[in-house]
Predicted model as a PDB file, atoms N, CA, C, CB and O in Angstrom, pLDDT in the B-factor column:
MODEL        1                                                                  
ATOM      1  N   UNK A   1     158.175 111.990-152.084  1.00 88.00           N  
ATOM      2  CA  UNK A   1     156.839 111.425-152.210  1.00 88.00           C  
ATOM      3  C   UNK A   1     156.297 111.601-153.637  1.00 88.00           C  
ATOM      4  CB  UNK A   1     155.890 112.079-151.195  1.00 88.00           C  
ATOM      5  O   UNK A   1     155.708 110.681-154.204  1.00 88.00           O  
ATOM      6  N   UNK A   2     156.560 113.114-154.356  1.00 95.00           N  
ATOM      7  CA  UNK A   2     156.281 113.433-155.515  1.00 95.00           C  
ATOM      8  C   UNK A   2     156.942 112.418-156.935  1.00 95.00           C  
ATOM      9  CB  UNK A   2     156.714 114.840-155.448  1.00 95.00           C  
ATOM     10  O   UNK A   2     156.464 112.015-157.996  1.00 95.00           O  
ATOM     11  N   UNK A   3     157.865 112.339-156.459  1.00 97.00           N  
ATOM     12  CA  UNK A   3     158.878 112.022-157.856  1.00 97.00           C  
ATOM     13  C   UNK A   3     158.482 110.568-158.394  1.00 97.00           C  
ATOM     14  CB  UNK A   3     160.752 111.987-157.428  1.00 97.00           C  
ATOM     15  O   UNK A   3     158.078 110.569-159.557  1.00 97.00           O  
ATOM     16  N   UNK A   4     158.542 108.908-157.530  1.00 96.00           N  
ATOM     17  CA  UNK A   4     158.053 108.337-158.527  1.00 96.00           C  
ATOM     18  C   UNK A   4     157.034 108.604-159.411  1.00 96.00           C  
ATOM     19  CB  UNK A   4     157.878 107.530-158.200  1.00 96.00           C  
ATOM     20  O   UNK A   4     157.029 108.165-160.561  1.00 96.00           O  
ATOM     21  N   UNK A   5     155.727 109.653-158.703  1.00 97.00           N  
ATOM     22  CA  UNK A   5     154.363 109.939-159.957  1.00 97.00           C  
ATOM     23  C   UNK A   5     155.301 110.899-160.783  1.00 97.00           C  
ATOM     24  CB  UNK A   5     152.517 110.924-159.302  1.00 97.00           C  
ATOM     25  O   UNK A   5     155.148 110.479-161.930  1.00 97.00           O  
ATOM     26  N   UNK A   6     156.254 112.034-160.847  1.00 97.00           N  
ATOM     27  CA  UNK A   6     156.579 112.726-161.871  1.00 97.00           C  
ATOM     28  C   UNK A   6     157.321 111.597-162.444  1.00 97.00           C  
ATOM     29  CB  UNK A   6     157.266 114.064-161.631  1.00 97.00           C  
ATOM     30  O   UNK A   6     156.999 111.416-163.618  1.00 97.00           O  
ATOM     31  N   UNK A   7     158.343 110.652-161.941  1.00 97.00           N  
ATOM     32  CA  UNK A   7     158.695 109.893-163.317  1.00 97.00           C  
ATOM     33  C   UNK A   7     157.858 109.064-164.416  1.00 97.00           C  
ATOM     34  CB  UNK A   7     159.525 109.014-162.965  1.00 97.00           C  
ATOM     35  O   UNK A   7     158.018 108.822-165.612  1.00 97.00           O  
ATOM     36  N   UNK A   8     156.818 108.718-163.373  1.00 97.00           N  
ATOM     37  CA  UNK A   8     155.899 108.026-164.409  1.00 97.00           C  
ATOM     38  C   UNK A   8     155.133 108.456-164.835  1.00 97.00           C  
ATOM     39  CB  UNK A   8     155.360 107.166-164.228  1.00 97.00           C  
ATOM     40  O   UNK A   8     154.530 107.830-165.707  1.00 97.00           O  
ATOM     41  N   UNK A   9     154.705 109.801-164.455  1.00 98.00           N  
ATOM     42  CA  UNK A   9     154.159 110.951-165.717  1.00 98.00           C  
ATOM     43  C   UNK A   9     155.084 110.958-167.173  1.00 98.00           C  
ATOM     44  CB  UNK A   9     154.318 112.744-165.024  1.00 98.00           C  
ATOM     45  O   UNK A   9     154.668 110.627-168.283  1.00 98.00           O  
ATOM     46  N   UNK A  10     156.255 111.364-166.875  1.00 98.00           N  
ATOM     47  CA  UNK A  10     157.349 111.470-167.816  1.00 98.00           C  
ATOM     48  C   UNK A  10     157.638 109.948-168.858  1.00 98.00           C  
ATOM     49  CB  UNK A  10     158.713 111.848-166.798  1.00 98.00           C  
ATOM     50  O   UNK A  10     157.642 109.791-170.079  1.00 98.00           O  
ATOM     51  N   UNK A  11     157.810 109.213-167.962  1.00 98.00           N  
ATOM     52  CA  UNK A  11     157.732 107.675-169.020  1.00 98.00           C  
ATOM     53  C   UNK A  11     156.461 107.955-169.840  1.00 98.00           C  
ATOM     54  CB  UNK A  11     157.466 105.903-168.025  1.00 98.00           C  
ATOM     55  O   UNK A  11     156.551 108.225-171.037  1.00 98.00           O  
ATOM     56  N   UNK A  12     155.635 107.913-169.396  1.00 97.00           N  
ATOM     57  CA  UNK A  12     154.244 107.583-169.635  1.00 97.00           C  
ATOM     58  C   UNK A  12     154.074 108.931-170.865  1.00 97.00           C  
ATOM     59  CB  UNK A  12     153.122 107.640-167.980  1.00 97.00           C  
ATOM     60  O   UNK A  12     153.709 108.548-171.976  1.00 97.00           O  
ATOM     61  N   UNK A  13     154.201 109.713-170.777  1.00 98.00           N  
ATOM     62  CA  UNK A  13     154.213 110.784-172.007  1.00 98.00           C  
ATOM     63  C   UNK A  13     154.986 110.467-172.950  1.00 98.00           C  
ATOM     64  CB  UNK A  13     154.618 112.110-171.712  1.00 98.00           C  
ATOM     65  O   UNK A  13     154.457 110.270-174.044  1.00 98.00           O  
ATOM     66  N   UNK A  14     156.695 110.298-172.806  1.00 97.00           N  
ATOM     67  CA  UNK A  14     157.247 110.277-173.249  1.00 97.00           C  
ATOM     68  C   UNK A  14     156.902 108.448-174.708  1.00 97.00           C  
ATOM     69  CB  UNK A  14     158.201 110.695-172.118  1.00 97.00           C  
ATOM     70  O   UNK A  14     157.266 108.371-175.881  1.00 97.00           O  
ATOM     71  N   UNK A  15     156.263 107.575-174.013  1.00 96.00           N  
ATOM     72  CA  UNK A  15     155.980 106.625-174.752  1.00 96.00           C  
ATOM     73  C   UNK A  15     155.039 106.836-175.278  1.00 96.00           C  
ATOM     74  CB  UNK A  15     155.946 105.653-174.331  1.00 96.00           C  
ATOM     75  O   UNK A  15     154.817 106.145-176.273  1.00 96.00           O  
ATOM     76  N   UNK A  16     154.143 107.760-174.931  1.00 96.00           N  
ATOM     77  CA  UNK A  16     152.927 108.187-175.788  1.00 96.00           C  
ATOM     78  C   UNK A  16     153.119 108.950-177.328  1.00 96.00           C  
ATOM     79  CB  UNK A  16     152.134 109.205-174.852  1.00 96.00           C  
ATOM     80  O   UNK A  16     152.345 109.066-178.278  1.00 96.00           O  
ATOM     81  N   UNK A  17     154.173 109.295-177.156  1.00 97.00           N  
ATOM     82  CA  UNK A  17     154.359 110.303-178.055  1.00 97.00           C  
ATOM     83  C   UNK A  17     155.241 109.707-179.206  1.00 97.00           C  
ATOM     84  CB  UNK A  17     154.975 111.534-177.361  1.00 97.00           C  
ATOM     85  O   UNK A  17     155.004 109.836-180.407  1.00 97.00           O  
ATOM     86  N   UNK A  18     156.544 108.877-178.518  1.00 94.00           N  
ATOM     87  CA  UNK A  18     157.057 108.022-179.513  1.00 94.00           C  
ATOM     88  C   UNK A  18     156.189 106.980-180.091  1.00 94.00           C  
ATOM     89  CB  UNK A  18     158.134 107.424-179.022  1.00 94.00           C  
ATOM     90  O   UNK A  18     156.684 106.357-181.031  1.00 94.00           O  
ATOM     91  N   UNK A  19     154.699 106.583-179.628  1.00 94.00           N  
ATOM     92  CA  UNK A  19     154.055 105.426-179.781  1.00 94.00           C  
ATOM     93  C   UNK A  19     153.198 106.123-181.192  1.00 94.00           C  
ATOM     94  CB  UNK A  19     153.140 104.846-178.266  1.00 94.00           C  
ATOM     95  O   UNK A  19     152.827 105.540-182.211  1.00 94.00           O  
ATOM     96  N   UNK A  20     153.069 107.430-180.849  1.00 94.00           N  
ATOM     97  CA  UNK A  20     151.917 108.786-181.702  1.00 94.00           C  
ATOM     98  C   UNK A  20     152.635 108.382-182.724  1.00 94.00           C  
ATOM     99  CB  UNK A  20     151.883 110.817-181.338  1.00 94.00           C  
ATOM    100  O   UNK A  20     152.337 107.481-183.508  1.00 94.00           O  
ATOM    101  N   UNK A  21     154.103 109.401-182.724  1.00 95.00           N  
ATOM    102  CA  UNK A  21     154.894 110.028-184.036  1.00 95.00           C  
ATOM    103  C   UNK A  21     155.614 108.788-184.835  1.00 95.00           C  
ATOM    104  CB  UNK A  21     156.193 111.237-183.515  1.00 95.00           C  
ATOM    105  O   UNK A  21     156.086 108.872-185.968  1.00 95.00           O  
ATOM    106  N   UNK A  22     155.597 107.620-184.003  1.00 93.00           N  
ATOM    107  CA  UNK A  22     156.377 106.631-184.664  1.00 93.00           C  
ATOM    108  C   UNK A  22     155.972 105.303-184.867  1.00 93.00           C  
ATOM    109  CB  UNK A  22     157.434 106.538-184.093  1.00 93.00           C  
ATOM    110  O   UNK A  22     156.665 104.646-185.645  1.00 93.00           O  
ATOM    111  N   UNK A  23     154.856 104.676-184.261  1.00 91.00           N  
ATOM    112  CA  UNK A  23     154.589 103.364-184.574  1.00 91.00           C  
ATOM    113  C   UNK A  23     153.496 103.254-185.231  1.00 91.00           C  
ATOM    114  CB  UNK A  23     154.547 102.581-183.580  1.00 91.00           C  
ATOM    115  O   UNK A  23     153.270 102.221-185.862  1.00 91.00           O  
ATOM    116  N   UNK A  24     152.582 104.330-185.206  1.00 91.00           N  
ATOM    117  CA  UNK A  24     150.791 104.313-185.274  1.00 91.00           C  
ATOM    118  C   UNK A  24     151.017 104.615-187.124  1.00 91.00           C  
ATOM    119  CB  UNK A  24     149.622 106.080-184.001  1.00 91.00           C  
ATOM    120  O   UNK A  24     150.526 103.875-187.976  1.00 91.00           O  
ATOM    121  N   UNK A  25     151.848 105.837-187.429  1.00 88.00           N  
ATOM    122  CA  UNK A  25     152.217 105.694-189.057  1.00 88.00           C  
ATOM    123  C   UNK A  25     152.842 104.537-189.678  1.00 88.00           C  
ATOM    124  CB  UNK A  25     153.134 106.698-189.450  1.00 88.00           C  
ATOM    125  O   UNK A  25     152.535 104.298-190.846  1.00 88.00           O  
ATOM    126  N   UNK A  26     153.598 103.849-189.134  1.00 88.00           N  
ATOM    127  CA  UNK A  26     154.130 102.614-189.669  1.00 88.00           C  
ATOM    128  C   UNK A  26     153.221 101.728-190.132  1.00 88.00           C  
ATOM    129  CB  UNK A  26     154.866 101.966-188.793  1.00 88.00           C  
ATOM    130  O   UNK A  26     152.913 101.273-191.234  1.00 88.00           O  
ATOM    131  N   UNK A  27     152.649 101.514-188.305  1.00 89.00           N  
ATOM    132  CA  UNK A  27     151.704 100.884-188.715  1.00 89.00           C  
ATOM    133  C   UNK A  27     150.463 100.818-189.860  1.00 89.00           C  
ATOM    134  CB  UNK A  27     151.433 100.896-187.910  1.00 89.00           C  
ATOM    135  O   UNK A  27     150.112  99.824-190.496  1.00 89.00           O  
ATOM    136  N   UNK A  28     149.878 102.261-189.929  1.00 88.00           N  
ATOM    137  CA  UNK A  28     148.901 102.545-190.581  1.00 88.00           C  
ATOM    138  C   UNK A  28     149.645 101.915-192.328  1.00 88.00           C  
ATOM    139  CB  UNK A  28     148.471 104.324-190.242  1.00 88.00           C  
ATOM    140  O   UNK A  28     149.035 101.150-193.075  1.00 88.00           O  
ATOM    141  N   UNK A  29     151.488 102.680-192.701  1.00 85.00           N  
ATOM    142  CA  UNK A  29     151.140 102.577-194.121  1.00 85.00           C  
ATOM    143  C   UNK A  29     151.763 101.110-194.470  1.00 85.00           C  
ATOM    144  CB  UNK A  29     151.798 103.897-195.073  1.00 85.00           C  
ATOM    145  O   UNK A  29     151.957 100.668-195.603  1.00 85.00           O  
ATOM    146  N   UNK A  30     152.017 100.492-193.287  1.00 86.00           N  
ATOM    147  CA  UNK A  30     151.724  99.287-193.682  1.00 86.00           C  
ATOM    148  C   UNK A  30     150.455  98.253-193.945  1.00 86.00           C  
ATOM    149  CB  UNK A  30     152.297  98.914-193.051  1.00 86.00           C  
ATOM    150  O   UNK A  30     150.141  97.552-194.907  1.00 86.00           O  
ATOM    151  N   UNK A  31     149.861  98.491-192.613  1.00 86.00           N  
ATOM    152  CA  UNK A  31     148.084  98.138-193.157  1.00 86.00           C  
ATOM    153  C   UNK A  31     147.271  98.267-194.508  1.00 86.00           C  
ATOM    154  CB  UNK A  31     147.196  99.008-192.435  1.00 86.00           C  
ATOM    155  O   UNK A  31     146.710  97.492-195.282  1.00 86.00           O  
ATOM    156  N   UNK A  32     147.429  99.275-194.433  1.00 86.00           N  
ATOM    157  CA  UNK A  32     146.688  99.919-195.500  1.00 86.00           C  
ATOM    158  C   UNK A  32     147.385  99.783-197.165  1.00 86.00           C  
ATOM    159  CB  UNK A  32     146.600 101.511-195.003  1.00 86.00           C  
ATOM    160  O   UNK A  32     146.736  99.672-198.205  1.00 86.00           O  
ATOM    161  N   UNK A  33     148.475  99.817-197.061  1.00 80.00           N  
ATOM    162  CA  UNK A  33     149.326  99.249-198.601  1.00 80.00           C  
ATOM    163  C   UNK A  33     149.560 100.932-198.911  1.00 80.00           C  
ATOM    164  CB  UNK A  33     148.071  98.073-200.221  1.00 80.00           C  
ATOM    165  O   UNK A  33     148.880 101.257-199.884  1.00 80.00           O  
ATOM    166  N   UNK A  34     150.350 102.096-198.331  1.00 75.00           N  
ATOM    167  CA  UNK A  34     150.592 103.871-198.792  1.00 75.00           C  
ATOM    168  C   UNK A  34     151.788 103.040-199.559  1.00 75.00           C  
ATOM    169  CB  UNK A  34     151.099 105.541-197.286  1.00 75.00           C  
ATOM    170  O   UNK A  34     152.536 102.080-199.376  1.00 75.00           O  
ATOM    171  N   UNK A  35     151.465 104.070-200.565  1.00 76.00           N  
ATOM    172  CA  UNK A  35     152.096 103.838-202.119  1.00 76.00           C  
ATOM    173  C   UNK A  35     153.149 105.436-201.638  1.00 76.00           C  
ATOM    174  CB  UNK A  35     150.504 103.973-203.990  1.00 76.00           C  
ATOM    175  O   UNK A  35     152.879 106.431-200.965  1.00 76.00           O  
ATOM    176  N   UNK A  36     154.150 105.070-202.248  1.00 74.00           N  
ATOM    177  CA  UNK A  36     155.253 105.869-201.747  1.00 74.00           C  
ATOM    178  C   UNK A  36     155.997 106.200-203.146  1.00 74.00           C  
ATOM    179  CB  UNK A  36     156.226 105.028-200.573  1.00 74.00           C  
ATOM    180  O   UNK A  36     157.091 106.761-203.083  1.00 74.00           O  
ATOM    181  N   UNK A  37     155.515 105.916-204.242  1.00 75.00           N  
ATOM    182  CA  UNK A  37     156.684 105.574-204.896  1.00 75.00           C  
ATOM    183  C   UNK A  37     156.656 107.305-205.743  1.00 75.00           C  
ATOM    184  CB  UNK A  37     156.535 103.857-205.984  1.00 75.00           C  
ATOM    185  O   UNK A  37     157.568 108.094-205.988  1.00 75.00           O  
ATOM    186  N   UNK A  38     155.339 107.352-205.966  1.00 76.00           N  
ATOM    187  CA  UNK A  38     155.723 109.080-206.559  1.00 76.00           C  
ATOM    188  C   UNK A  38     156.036 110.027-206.001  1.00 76.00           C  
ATOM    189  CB  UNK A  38     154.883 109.783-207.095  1.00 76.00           C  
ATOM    190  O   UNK A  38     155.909 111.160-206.464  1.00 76.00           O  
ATOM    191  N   UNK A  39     156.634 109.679-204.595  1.00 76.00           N  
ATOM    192  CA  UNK A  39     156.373 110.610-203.412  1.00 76.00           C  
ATOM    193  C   UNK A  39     158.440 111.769-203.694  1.00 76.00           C  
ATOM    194  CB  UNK A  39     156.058 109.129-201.291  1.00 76.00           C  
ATOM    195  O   UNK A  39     159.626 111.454-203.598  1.00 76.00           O  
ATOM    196  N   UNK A  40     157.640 113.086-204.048  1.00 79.00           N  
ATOM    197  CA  UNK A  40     158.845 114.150-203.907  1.00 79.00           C  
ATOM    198  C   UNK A  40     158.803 114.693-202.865  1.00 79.00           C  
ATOM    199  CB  UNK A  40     158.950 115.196-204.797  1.00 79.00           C  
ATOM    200  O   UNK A  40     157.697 114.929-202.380  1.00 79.00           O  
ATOM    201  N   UNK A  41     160.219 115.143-202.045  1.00 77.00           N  
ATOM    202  CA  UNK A  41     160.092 115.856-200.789  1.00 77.00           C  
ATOM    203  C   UNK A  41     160.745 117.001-201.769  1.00 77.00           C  
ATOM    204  CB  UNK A  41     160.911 115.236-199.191  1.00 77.00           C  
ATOM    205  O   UNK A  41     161.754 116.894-202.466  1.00 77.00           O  
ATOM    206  N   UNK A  42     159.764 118.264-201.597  1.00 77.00           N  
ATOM    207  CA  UNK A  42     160.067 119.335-202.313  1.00 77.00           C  
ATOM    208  C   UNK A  42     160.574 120.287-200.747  1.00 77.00           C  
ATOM    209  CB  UNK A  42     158.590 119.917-203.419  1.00 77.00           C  
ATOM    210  O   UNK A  42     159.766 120.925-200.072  1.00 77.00           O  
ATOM    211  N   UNK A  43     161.991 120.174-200.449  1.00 65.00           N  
ATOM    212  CA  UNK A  43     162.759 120.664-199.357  1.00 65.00           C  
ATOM    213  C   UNK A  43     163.685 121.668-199.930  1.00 65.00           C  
ATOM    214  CB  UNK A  43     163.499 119.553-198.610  1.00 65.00           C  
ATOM    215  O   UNK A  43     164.480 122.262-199.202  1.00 65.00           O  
TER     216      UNK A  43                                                      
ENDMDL                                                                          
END                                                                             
C-alpha cells in the first residue's frame, strides 16, 4: 500500500534536486550572460 507513495517520494526528490544542482545554474548563467573567462579553479 506504502510503496507506490515511497517511490514517488523518491522520483519526486530525486528530480528536485537534479532540477536544483543542475538545470536552475545553467539556466541562470545562461540568462544572465556569467562571464567565465577569468574564472581559476584554485584545487
Amino acid at each position: 500500500m506504502w510503496e507506490p507513495m515511497a517511490i514517488a517520494i523518491m522520483f519526486g526528490l530525486l528530480f528536485s534536486t537534479v532540477l536544483t544542482l543542475g538545470v536552475v545554474p545553467v539556466l541562470y548563467s545562461l540568462l544572465f550572460r556569467v562571464k567565465f573567462k577569468g574564472f581559476k579553479y584554485e584545487g
